[in-house]
Structure formats: structure tokens, C-alpha cells
C-alpha positions as CSV (number, residue, x, y, z in Angstrom):
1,X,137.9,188.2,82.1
2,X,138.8,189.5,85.7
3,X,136.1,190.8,87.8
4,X,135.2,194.2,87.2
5,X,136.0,195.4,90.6
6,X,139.8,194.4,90.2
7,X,142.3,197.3,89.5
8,X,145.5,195.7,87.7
9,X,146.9,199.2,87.2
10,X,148.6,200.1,91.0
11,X,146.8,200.0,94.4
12,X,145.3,196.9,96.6
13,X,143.5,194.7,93.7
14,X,140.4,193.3,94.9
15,X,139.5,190.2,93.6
16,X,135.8,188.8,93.5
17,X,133.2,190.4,95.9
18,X,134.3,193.3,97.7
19,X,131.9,192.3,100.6
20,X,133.5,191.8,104.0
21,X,134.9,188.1,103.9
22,X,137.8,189.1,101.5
23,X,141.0,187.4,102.6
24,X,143.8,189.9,102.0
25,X,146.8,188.1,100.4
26,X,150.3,189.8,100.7
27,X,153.6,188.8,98.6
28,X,156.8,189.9,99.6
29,X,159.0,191.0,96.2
30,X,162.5,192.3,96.6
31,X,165.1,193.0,93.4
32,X,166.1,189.2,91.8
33,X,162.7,187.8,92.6
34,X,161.8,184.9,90.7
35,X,158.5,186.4,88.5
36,X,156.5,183.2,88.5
37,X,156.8,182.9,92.2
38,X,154.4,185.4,92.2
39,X,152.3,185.3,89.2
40,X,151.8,181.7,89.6
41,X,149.5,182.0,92.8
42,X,147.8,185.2,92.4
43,X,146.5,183.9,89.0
44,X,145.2,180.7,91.3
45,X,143.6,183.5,93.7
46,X,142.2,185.5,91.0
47,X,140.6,182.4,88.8
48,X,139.5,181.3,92.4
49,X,136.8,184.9,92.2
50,X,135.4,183.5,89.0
51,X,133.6,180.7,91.5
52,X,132.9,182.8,94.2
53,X,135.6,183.2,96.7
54,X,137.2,186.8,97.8
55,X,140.7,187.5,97.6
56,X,142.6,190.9,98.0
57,X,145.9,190.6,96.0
58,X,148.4,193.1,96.9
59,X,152.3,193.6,96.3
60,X,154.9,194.9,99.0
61,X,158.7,195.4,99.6
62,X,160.1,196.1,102.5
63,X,160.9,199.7,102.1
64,X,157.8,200.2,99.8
65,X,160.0,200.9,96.4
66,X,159.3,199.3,93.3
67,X,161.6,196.2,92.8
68,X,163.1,194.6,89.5
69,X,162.4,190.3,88.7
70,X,165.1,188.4,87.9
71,X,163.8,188.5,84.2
72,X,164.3,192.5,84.4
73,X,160.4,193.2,84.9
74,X,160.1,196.2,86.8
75,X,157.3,195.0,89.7
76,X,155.4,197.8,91.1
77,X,153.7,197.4,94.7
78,X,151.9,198.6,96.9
79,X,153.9,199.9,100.0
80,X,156.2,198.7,102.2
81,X,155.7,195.6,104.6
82,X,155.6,197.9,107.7
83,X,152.4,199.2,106.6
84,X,149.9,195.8,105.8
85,X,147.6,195.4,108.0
86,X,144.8,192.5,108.1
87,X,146.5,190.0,106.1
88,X,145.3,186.6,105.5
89,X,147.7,185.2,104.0
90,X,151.8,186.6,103.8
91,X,153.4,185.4,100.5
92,X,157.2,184.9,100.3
93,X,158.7,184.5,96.9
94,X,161.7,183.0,95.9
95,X,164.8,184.5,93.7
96,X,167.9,182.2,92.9
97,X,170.4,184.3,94.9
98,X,168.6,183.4,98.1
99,X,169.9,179.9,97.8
100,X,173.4,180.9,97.2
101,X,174.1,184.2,98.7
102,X,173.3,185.7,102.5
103,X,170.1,186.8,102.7
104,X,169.9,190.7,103.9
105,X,168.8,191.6,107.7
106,X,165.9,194.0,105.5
107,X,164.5,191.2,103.8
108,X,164.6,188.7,107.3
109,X,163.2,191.7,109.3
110,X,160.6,192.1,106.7
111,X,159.4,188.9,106.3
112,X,159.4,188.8,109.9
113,X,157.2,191.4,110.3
114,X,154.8,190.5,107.4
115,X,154.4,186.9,108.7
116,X,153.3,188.6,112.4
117,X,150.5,190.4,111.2
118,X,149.6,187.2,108.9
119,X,146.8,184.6,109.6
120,X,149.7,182.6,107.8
121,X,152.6,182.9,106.1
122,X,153.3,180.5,102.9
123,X,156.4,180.8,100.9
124,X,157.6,179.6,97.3
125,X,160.3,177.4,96.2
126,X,163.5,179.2,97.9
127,X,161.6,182.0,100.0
128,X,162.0,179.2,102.5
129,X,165.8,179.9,103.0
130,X,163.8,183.8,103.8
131,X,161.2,182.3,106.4
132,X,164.6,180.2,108.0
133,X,166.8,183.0,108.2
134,X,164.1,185.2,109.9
135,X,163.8,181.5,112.0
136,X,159.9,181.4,111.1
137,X,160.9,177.8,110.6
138,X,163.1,176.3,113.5
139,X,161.4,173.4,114.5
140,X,159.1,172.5,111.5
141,X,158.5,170.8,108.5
142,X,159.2,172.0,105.4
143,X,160.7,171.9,101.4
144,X,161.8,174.2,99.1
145,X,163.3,173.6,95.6
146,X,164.8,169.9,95.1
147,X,168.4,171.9,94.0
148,X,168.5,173.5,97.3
149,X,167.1,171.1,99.7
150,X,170.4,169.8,101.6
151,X,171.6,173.1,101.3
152,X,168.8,174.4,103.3
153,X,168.9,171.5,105.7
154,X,172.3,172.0,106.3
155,X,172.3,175.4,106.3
156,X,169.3,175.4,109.2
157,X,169.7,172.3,110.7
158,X,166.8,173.3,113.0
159,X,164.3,172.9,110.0
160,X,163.0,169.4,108.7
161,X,163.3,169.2,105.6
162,X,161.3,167.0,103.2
163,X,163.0,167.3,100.0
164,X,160.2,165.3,97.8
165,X,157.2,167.2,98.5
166,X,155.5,169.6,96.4
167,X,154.4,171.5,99.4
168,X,154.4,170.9,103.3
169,X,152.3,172.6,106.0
170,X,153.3,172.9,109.3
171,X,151.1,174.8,111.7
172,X,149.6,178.2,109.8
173,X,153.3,177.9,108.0
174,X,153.1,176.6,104.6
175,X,156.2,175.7,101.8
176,X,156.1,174.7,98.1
177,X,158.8,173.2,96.0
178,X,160.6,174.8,93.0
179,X,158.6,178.2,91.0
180,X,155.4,176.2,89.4
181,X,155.1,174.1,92.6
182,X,153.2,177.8,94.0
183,X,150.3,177.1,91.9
184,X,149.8,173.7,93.9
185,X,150.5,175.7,96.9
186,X,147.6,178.2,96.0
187,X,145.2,175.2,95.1
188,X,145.7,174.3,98.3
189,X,145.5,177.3,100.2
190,X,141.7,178.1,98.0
191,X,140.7,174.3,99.2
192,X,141.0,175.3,102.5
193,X,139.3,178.4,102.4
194,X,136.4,177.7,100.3
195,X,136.6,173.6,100.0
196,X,138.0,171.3,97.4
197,X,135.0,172.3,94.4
198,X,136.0,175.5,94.1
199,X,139.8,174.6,94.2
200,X,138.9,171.9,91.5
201,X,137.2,174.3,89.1
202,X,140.4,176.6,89.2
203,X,142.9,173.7,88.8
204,X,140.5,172.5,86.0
205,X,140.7,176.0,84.3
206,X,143.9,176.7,84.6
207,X,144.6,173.3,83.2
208,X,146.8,172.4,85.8
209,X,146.6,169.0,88.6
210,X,144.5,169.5,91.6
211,X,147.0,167.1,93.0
212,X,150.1,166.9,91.3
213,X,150.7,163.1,91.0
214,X,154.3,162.0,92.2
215,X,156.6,164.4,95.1
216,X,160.1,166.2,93.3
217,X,161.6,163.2,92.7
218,X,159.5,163.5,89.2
219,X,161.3,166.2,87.8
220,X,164.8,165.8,89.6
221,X,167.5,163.4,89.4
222,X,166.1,160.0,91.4
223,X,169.4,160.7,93.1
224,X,170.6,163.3,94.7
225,X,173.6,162.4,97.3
226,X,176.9,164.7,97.9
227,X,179.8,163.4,97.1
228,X,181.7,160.9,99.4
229,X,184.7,161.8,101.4
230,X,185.8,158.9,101.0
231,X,188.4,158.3,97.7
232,X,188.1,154.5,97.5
233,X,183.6,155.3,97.9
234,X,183.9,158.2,95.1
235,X,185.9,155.3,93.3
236,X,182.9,152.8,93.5
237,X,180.5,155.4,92.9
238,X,181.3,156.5,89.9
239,X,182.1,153.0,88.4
240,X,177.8,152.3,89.1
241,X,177.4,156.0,87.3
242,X,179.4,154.9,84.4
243,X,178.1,151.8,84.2
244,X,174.7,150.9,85.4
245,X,174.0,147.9,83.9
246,X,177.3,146.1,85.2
247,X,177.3,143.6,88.1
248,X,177.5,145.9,91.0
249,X,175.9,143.1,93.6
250,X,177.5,144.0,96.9
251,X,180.2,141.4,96.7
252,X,181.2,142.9,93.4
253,X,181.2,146.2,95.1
254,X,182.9,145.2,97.8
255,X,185.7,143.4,95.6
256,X,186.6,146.8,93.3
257,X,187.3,149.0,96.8
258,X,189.1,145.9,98.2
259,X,186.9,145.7,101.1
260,X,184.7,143.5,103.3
261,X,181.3,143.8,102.2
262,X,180.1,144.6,105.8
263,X,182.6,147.2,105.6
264,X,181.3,148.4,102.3
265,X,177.8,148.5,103.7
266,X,178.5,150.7,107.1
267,X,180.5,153.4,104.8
268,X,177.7,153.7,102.1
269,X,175.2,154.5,105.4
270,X,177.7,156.4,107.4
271,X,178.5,158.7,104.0
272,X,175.7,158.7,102.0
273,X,172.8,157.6,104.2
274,X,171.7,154.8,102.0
275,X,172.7,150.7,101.7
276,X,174.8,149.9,98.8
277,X,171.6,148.0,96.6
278,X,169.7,151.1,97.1
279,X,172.2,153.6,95.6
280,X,172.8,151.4,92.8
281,X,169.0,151.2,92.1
282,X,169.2,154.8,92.1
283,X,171.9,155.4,89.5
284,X,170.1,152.5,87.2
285,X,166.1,154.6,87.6
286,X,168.2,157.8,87.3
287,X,169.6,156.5,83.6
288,X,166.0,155.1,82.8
289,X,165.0,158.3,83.1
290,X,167.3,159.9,80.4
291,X,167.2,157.2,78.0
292,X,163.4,158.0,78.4
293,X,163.8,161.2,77.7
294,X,166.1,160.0,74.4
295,X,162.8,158.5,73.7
296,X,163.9,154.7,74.6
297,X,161.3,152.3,74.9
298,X,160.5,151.2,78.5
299,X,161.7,147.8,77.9
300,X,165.0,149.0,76.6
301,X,165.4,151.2,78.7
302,X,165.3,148.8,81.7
303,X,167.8,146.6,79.9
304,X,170.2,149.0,78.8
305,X,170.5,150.2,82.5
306,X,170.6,146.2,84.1
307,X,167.2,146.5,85.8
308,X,166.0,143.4,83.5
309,X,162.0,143.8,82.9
310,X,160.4,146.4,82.6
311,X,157.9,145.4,85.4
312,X,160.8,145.9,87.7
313,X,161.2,148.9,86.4
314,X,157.9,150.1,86.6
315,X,157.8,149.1,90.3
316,X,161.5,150.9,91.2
317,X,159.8,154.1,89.4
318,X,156.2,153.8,91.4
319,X,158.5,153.5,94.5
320,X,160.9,156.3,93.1
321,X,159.4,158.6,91.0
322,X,155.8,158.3,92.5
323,X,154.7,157.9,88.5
324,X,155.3,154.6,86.2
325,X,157.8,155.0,83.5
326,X,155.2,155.1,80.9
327,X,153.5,158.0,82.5
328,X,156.9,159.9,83.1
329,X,157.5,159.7,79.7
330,X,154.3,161.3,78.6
331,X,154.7,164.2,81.1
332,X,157.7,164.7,80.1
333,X,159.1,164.1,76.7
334,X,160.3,166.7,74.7
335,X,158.0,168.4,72.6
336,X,158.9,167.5,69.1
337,X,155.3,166.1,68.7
338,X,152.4,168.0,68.9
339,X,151.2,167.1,72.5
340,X,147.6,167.5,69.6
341,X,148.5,165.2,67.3
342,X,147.0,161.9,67.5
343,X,150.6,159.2,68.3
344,X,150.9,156.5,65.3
345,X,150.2,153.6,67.6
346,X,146.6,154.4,69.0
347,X,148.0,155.5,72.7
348,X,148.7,151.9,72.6
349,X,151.0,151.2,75.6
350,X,154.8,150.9,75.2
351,X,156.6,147.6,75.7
């Protein structure tokens, strides 16, 4: 039950003690927002008042008008941008146009202008291509969704971006990863205010990690390269892709684009930034992971794909995915079984 002091019907909602202390916390919404972007971490900030800390939670646009989700919620707020004053915290969300289509000077200048009157300014999954365009990020660190990463780096080559985090902070500028990756961006943001207990407690009742176990790489394709310019590389490429459990040793490599492997090795780095064994140890975790998915035993699975054991598989996925195989395949299995029901082997471990 929300604290009786909170007013979910229009106006500022004030969140926990209304004492002085309260850290104002001010999204950003605009028409096409993504609707988890924002309910994700205000729910974070408003379980956080159940333990003691002080949060005002309010909604703005840049003109002050009310804005429609991308699921067609209408999203009521509480102003425009031009108008917060003392704000802790300035909260970008994300929509999937911003990845894809220019971003309007009115949403830059507002951002812009939110993030100046901010203590900081954190944004979620692609509000980051917001926060570049407005050049709140030239010079730093930071991630958005694993789709649009290289879109984002290419697109602002003055921002560093770390495609596998879940969130990066750089200075008092803060970015998460794709929509849920928010909430782990709010956990943090309450640890910092009012220390890792009370952050705990929220993660706990929300039933969500404290710390997400693994970067992107978890829930994205282990690789995620463009395609090479190259025909006779796109050749050799998508021989590994469709077969990964062929002989594709460097010399064999080498042998199907009628090349030296030297040769072979300079273009793999020159167009796709990675050595030739690499790459194919990509394309073999990346079809672990679907046959996973299919519900393939680990030790298939390695198999099928030519990775051999499933010890080597479980150290290419530590190394990869940030998770072992086993554990990937719990997270993330379909849910034809009730996550409930008590599995017909004990929870013994998979071989």
C-alpha cells in the first residue's frame, strides 16, 4: 500500500516523508514513450518510501501537455520542463523511434534544460540517443539498448559506448540498458542515496536482482557484428553461421576464401574488430544458446555446435554471457513449466 501522503491522481506525488530531505525525481515523457521506461523506476522509488527514504515523483513534457505511450496510454504530467525546479534526479525515458528516427530540437532543448537544473540526469534504454543529441554525453561513458548500441556509437562517435552493461555512470550522468534494465538503474540510484540495505529490501520486494548477474550479452545474441564489406568475408561468415560445428580452424578458413591465413586474420580485425577463432566461438555460444532455448541438454548442445564438452562450453559462456549455460537456461527458458512446479529430476544438474 503506498504511503498515505502520495497523490496518484495528478500533481507532484510525494513519496514517503514529506519532511525536508525529499529528493525530487523528474521523468521526461514525450508521445511514443516506452511505458516501462517510466513505471519501472518510479515503482523502485516508491517501494524505496516503504523503508524510509523520500522521493518526489513527478511527470513532465516539454510543453507541459499530456503525452500518449507507445502502448496508447494517455500519460498525464505535471507541467512542462521549463518550470521544474529543485530536482534531484532528471529522468529520460526511452521510445523506439528515438533509435531510428531524428530526434526533435523540443525534445534535445528540453532534456537539455531538465538535466541543468538536475543534481543528475539518468536516462533509460534509448533516452541515451536524447541525452547525445542534446550532447549531455560527448566525452563519456555510456550504454543504451544492446539493438541500438553501434547505432548510437556510430551515430555520436564522441560517446563511449559500453554495449554490455546494464547501466554505466559517468560523472552525475547515469545510462541503463534496454526498458527493465531502469529498475537496476533505480536500485542503484536508491543505494546511493540511502545505502545498499535499503536498496536490498526494494530489490527483495520487488522480486527483482540487486545486481543483475551477467552484462546484455545475457539476453542478446553473443554476437553482434555488421556485416562485412567484404564478399569473399560475408562468404566465410556465413559458412561458420550455417554450420558451426564444421572445421573452421583458421587454415580451413583461410582455404574456403582462397587466402593466406595471415591475410585472413588482418581482414577479420580490420572489418569486424575480432580474430578469426573468436568470431567462430561466437557463432558456436550464439547457437548454444538457441538449442538451449529448444530445451537441449548442455552437453548436446555443446556437441551439436563443435564446442566438444560441455566444460568448454560452460567456460566460453562465463566469459560470454557472464552466466554458465545451466543458469542461462533456467533464466530463460520458455515457460511451458510452471517456474512452481517442482522439475522431475530433483534440480539435479543437467549433463
Amino acid at each position: 500500500m503506498l504511503p498515505s501522503d502520495q497523490d496518484i491522481t495528478g500533481g507532484g506525488r510525494r513519496v514517503g516523508s514529506a519532511t525536508a530531505g525529499v529528493h525530487r525525481v523528474t521523468a521526461l515523457v514525450f508521445d511514443g514513450m516506452t511505458m516501462l521506461d517510466l513505471a519501472g523506476p518510479f515503482e523502485v522509488f516508491a517501494e524505496a518510501a516503504k523503508f524510509g527514504a523520500r522521493y518526489e515523483l513527478e511527470v513532465r513534457s516539454g510543453d507541459g501537455a499530456a503525452v500518449r505511450a507507445s502502448t496508447g496510454l494517455l500519460v498525464q504530467v505535471d507541467g512542462a520542463v521549463d518550470a521544474a525546479t529543485d530536482v534531484g534526479t532528471a529522468l529520460v525515458v526511452g521510445g523506439d523511434a528515438l533509435a531510428v528516427r531524428p530526434i526533435s530540437a523540443d525534445l534535445t532543448a528540453a532534456a537539455a534544460t531538465l538535466s541543468r537544473t538536475a543534481g543528475r540526469t539518468a536516462a533509460v534504454c534509448t533516452g541515451a540517443f536524447v541525452l547525445a543529441a542534446a550532447g549531455l554525453l560527448d566525452g563519456r561513458r555510456a550504454t543504451t539498448h544492446w539493438q541500438h548500441a553501434r547505432l548510437l556509437s556510430a551515430a555520436f562517435p564522441q560517446v563511449h559506448v559500453e554495449s554490455d552493461a546494464i547501466f554505466v555512470r559517468d560523472g552525475t550522468i547515469f545510462t541503463s540498458a534496454g526498458v527493465s534494465a531502469g529498475i537496476d538503474l533505480a536500485l542503484a540510484l536508491v543505494e546511493r542515496d540511502h545505502g545498499a540495505e535499503i536498496a536490498r529490501s526494494v530489490a527483495q520486494s520487488l522480486v527483482v536482482f540487486l545486481q543483475r548477474p551477467g552484462g546484455q550479452s545475457q539476453f542478446s545474441p553473443s554476437l553482434a557484428l555488421p556485416r562485412p564489406r567484404t564478399p569473399v568475408l560475408r562468404q566465410v561468415i556465413d559458412a561458420v553461421a550455417a554450420d558451426p560445428a564444421d572445421d573452421h580452424s583458421v587454415p580451413a578458413l583461410a582455404a574456403r576464401a582462397h587466402v593466406s591465413p595471415r591475410h585472413l586474420s588482418r581482414m577479420f580485425r580490420q572489418e569486424l574488430g575480432s580474430t578469426p577463432s573468436k568470431y567462430v566461438e561466437g557463432v558456436r555460444v550464439d547457437a548454444a544458446i538457441r538449442l538451449l532455448h529448444a530445451g537441449k541438454s548442455v552437453t548436446a548442445s555443446a556437441r551439436q555446435v563443435g564446442i566438444g564438452s560441455p566444460e568448454t562450453l560452460r567456460r566460453m559462456f562465463l566469459a560470454r554471457v557472464g552466466v554458465s549455460p545451466r543458469a542461462y537456461q533456467q533464466r530463460f527458458r520458455t515457460t511451458e513449466r510452471d517456474s512452481t512446479t517442482v522439475p522431475d529430476d530433483g534440480g539435479r544438474p543437467e549433463h
